[in-house]
Backbone as JSON Lines, residues from 0, in Angstrom:
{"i":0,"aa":"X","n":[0.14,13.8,-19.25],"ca":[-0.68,13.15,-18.23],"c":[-1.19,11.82,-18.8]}
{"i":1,"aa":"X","n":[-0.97,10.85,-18.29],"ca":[-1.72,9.12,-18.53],"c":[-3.25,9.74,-18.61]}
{"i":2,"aa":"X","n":[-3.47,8.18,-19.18],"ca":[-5.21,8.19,-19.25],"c":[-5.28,7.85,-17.71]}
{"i":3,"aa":"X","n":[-6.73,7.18,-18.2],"ca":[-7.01,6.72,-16.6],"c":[-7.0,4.19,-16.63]}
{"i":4,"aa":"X","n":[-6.66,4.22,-15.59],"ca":[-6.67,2.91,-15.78],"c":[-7.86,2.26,-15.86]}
{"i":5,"aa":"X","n":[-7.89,0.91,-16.52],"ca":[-8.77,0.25,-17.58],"c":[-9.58,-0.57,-16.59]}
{"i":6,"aa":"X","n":[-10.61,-1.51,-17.13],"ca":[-10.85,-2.62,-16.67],"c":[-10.76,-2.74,-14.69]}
{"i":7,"aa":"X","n":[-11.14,-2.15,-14.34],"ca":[-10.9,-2.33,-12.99],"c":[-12.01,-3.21,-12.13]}
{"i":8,"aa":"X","n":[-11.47,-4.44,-11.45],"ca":[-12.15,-5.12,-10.94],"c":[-11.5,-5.21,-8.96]}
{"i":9,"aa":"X","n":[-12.12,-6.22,-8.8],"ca":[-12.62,-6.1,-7.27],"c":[-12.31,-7.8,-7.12]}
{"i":10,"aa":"X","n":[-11.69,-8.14,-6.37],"ca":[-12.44,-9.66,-5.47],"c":[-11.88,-9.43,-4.15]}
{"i":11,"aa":"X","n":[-13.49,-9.56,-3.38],"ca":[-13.09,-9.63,-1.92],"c":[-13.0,-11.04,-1.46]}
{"i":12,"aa":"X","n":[-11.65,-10.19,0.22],"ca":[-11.64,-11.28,1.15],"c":[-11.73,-11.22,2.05]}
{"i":13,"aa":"X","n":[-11.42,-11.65,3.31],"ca":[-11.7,-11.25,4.74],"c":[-11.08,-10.29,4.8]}
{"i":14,"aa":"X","n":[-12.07,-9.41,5.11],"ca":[-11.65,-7.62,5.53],"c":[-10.54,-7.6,4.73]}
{"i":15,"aa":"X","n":[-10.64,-8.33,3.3],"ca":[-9.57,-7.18,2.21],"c":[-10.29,-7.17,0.93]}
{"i":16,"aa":"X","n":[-9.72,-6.82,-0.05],"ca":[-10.04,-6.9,-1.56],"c":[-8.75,-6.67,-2.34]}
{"i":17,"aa":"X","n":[-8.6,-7.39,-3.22],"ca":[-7.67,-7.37,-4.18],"c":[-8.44,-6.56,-5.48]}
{"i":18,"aa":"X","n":[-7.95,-5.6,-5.84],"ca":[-8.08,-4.7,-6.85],"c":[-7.26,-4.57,-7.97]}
{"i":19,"aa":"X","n":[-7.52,-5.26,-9.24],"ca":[-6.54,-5.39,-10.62],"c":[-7.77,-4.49,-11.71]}
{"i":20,"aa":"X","n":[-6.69,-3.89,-12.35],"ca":[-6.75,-3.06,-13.7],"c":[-5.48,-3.17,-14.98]}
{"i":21,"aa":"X","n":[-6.11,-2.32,-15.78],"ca":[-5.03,-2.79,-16.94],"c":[-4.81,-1.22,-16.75]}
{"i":22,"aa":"X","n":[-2.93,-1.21,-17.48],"ca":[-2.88,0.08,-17.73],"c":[-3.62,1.07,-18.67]}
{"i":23,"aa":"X","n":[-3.4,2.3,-18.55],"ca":[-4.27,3.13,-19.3],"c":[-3.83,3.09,-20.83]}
{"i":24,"aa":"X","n":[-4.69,3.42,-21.68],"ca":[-4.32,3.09,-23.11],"c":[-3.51,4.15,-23.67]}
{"i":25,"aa":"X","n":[-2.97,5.14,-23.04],"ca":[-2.4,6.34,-23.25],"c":[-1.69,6.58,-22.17]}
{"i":26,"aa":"X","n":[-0.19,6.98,-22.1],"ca":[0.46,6.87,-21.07],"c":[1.27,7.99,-21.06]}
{"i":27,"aa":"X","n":[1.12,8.89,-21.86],"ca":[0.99,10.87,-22.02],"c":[2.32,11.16,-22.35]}
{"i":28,"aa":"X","n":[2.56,9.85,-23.21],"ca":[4.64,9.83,-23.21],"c":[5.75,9.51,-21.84]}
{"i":29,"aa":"X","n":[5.37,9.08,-20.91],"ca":[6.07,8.54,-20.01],"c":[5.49,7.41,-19.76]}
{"i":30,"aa":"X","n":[6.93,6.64,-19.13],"ca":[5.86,5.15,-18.63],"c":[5.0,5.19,-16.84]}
{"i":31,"aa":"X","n":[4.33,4.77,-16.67],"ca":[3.25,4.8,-15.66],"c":[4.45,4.31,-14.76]}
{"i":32,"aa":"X","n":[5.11,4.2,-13.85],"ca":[5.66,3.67,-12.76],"c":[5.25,3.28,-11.61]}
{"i":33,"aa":"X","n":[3.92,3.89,-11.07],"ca":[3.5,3.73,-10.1],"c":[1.67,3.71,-10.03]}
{"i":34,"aa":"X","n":[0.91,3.3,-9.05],"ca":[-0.32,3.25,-9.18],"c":[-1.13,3.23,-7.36]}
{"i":35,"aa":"X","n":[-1.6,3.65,-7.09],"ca":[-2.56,3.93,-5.86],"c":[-3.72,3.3,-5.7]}
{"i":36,"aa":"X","n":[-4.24,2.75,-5.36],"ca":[-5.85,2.14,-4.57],"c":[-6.31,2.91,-3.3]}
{"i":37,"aa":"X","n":[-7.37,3.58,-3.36],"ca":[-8.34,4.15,-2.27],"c":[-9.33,3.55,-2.02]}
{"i":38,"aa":"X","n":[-9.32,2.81,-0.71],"ca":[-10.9,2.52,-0.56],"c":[-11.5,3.54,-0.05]}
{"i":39,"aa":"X","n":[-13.19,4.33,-0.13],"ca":[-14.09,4.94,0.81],"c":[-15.35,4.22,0.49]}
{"i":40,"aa":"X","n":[-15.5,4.22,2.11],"ca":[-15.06,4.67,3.03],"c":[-13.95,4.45,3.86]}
{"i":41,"aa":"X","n":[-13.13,5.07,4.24],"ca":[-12.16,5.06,5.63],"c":[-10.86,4.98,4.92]}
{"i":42,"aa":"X","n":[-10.38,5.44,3.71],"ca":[-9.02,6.06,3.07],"c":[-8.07,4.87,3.04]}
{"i":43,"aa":"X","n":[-8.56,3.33,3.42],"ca":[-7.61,2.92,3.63],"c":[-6.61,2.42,1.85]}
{"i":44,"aa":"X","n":[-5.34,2.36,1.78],"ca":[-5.08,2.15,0.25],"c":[-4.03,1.2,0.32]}
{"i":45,"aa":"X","n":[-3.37,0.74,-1.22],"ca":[-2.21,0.23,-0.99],"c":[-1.47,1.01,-2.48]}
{"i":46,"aa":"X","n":[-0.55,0.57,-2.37],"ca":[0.06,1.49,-3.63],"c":[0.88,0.1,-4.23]}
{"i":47,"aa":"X","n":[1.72,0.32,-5.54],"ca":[2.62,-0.19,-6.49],"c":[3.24,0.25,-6.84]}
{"i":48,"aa":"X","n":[3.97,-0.36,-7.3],"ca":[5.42,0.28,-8.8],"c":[5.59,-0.43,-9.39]}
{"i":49,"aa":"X","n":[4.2,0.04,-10.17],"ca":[4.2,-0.66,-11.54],"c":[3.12,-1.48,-11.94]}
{"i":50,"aa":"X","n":[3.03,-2.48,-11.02],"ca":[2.31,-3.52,-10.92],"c":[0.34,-3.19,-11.21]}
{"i":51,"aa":"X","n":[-0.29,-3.86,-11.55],"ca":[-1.73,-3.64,-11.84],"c":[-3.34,-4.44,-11.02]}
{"i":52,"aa":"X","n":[-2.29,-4.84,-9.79],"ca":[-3.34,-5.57,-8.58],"c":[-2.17,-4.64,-7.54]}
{"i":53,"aa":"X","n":[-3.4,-4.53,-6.47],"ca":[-2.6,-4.8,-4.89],"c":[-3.9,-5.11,-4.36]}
{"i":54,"aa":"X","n":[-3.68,-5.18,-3.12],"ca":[-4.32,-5.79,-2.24],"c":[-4.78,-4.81,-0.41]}
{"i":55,"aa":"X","n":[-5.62,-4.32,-1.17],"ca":[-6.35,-3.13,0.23],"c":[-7.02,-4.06,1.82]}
{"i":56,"aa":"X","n":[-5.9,-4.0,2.78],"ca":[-6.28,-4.68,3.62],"c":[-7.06,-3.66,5.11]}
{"i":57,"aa":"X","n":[-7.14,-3.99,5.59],"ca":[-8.03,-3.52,7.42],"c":[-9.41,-3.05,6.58]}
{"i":58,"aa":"X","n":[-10.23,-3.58,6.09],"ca":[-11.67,-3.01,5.53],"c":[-13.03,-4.01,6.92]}
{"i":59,"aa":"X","n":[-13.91,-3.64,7.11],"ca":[-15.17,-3.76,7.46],"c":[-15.97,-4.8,7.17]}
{"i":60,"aa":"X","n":[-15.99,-5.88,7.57],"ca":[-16.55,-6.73,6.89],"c":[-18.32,-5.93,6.76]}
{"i":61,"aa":"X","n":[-19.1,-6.21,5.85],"ca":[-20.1,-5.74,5.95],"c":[-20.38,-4.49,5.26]}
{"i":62,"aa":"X","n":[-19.13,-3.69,4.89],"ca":[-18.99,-2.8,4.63],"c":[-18.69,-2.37,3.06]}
{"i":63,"aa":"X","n":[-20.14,-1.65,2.18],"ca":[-19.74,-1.33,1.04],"c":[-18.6,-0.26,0.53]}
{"i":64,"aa":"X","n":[-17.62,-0.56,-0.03],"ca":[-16.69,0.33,-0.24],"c":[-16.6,0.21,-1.94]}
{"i":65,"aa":"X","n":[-15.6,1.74,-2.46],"ca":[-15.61,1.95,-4.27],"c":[-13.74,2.41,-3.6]}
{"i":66,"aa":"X","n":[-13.67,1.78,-4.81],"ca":[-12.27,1.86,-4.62],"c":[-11.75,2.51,-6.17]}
{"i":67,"aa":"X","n":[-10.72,3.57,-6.14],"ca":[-10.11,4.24,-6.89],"c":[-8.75,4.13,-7.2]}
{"i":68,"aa":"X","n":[-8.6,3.67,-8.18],"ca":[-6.98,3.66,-8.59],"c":[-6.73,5.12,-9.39]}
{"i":69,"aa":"X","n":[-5.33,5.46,-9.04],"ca":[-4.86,6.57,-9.72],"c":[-3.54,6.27,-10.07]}
């Protein structure tokens, strides 16, 4: 099993946010291929392969959200 990913930051934009992290410092003997973003509230996500930003779009303006990479 990977660690968990590093450094995770946030910059918002109109009703989106771009979400970048570094990979995890332990990668459990396989390479990481893929990665997930959750915003809550309201589930919305974007996913990768591979990559360590995406970009979570339809969000709330106004609206505090925590976003989870896995």
């Amino acid at each position: 099993v990977p660690g968990v990913p590093r450094a995770v930051s946030a910059k918002a934009g109109n009703k989106k946010v771009t979400v970048s992290w570094k990979a995890p410092a332990s990668n459990g003997g396989s390479p990481v291929t893929a990665y997930t973003v959750k915003a809550t509230p309201g589930g919305r996500t974007c996913s990768t392969k591979g990559a360590t930003s995406c970009v979570v779009t339809g969000l709330k303006a106004g609206t505090r959200y925590r976003f989870t990479v896995t």
